[in-house]
C-alpha positions as CSV (number, residue, x, y, z in Angstrom):
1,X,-2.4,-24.1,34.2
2,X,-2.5,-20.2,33.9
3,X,-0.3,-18.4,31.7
4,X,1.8,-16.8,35.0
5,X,2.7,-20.6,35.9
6,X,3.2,-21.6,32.2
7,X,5.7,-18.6,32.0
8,X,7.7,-19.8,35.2
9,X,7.5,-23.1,33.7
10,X,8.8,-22.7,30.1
11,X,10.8,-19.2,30.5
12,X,9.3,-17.7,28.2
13,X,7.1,-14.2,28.9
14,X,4.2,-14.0,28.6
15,X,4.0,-11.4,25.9
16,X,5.9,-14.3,23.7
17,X,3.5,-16.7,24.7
18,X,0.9,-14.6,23.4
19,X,2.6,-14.2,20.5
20,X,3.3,-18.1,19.4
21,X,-0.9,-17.8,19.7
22,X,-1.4,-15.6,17.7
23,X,0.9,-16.9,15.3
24,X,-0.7,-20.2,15.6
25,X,2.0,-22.0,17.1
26,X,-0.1,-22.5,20.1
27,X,-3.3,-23.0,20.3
28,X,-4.4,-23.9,24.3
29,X,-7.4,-24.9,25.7
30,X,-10.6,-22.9,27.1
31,X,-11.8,-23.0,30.7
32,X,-15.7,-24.0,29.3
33,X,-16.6,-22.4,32.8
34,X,-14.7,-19.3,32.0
35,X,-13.7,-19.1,28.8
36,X,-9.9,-18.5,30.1
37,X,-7.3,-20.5,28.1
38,X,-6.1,-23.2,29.8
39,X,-2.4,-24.6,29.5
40,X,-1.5,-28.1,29.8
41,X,1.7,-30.0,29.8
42,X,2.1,-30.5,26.5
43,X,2.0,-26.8,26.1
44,X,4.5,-26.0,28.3
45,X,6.8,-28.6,26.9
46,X,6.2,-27.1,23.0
47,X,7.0,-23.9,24.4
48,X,10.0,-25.1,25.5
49,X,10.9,-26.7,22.3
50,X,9.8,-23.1,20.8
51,X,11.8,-21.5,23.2
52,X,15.2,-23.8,22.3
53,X,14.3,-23.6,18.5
54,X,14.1,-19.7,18.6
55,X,17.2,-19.2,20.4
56,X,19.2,-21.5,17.6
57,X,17.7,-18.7,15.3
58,X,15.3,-21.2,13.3
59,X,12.9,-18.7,11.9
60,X,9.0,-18.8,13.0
61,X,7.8,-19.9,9.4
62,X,10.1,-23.1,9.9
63,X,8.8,-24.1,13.2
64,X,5.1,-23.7,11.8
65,X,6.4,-26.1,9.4
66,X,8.0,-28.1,11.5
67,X,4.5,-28.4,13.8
68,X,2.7,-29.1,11.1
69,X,4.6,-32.3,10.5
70,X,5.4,-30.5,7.0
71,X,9.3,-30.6,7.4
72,X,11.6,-33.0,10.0
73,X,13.6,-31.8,12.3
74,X,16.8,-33.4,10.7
75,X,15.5,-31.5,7.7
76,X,15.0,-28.8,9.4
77,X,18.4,-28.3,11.2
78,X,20.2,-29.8,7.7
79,X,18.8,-26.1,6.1
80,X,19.4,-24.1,9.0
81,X,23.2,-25.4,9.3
82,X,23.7,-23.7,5.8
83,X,22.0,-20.4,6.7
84,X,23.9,-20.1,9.3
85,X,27.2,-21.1,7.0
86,X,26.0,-18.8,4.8
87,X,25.6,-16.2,7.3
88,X,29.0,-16.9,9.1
89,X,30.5,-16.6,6.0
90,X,29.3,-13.1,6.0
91,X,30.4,-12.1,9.1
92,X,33.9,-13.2,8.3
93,X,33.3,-10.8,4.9
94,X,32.5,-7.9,7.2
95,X,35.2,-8.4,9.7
96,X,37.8,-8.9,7.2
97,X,36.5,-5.3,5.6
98,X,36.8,-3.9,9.0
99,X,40.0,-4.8,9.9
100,X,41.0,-3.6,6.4
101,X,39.5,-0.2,7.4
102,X,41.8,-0.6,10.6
103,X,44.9,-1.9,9.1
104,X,44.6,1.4,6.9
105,X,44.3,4.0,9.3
106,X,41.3,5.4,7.9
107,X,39.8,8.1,9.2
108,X,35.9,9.3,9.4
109,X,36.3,12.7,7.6
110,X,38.6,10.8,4.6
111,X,37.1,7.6,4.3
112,X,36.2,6.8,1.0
113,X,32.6,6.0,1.6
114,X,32.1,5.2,-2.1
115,X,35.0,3.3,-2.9
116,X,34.4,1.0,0.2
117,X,30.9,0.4,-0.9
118,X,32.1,-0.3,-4.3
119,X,33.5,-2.9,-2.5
120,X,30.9,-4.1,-0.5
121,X,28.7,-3.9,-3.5
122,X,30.9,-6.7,-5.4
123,X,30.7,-8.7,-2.4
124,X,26.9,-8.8,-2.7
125,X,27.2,-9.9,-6.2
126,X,29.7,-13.1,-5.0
127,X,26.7,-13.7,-2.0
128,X,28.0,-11.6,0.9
129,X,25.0,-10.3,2.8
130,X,25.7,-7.3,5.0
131,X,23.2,-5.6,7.5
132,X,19.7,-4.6,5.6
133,X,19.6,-0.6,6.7
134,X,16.4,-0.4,4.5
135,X,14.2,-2.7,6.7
136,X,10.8,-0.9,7.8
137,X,10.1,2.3,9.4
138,X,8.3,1.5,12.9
139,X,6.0,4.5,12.3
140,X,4.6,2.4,9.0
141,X,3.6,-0.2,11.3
142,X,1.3,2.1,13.0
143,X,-0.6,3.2,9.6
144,X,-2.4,-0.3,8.4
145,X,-4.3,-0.5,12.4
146,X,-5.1,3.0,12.7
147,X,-6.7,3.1,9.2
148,X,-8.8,-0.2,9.8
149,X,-9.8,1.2,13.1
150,X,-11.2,4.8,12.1
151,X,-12.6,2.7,9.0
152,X,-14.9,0.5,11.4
153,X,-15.5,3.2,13.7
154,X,-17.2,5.6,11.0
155,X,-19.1,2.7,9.6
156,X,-20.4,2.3,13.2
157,X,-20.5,6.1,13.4
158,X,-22.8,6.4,10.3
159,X,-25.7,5.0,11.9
160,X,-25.4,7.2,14.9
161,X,-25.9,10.5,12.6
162,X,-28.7,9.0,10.4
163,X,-30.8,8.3,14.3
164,X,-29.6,11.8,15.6
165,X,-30.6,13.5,11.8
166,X,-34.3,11.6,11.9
167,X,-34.9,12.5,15.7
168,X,-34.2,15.7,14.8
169,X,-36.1,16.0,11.5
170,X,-38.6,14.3,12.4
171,X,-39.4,15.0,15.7
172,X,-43.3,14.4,15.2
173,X,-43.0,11.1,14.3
174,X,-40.2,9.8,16.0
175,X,-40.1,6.6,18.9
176,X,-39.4,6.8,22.2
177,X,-36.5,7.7,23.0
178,X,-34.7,4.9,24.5
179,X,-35.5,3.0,21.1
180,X,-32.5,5.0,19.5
181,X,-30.6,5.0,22.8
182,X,-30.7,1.6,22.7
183,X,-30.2,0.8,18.9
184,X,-27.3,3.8,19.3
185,X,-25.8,2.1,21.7
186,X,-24.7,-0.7,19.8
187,X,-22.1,0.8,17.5
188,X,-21.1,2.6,20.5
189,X,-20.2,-0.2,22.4
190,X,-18.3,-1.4,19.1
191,X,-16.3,2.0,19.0
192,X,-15.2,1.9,22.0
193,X,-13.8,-1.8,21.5
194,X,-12.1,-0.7,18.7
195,X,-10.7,2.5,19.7
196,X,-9.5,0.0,22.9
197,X,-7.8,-2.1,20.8
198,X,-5.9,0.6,18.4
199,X,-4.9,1.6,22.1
200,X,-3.2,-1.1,22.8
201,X,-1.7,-2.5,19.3
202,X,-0.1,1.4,19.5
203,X,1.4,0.8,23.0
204,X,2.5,-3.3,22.0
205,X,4.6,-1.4,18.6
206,X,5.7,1.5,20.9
207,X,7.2,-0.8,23.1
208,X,8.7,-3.4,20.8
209,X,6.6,-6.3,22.6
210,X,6.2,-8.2,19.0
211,X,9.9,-7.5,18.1
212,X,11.0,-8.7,21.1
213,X,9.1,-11.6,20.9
214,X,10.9,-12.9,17.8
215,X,13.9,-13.2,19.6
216,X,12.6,-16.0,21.1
């Protein structure tokens, strides 16, 4: 099968499909005439499991696990139950502290932002989790690609200005010229790969493809 049918198959897009690959939760088969992956049954009915797994929350590292034959699914859904407990049991925290801030008539312009994280403070310390507002800029996740890929493409640039500084030193002595054409066009080709691929990891952060693909 090919991934469009897989998709239909297992409802799951085909950007989360990817995704589970590259986190090695899938790994298909190639076409040996094509090289294309190739999709079987069994894929499309791990995807599904995937697919029901993700949307009970169990986190990706667990399922990995869980594939692996590393941790059983009673084990499994025995430490997710408390997670979730444990995370109910902070919801309940921070609707009780909203309806507090309702009971009391607060207002924006007088609330007592530091007393009520005071508050929220000492319910940390007792295990209360409430929302992390200090998670990851998205404009970090753009730094560690770009880097690697201006990194590779002046090491493949390098070359380039040591061919065009001989030819032009040199000129007496130097080959042809398709022999530096053609050695030149080796890091070239490697450039443009790379500056193709920075292209594309900058439009999947842009969009949110990977977040999204967490989801499920």
């Amino acid at each position: 099968m090919k991934i469009n049918e897989v998709e239909r198959l297992a409802g799951i897009t085909k950007g989360n499909i990817r995704f589970y690959e590259k986190e090695g939760l899938l790994t298909p088969g190639r076409n040996s005439d094509n090289g294309y992956r190739d999709y079987g049954e069994a894929d499309v009915e791990w995807l599904k499991k995937i697919r029901l797994l993700r949307m009970l929350d169990v986190p990706i590292e667990e399922i990995k696990r869980l594939r692996s034959g590393e941790l059983t699914l009673e084990d499994a859904m025995d430490r997710h139950v408390i997670q979730l407990e444990r995370r109910k049991a902070s919801l309940d925290e921070m609707a009780a502290l909203c309806a507090s801030l309702k009971e009391d008539h607060a207002r924006l312009d007088t609330l007592d932002a530091d007393g009520v994280l005071a508050r929220m403070a000492q319910k940390e310390q007792e295990g209360t989790k409430f929302v992390n507002v200090k998670k990851t800029d998205k404009i970090r996740r753009y730094v560690a690609p770009t880097v690697i890929a201006l990194a590779i493409m002046a090491m493949m640039a390098a070359p380039i200005g040591v061919l065009v500084w001989a030819w032009t030193t040199f000129p007496e002595g130097a080959p042809p010229v398709w022999v530096p054409i053609f050695i030149g066009a080796v890091p070239v080709v490697v450039i443009l790969g790379v500056l193709y691929a920075l292209i594309q990891r900058i439009r999947e952060i842009g969009k949110g493809e990977e977040d999204e693909a967490r989801k499920y």
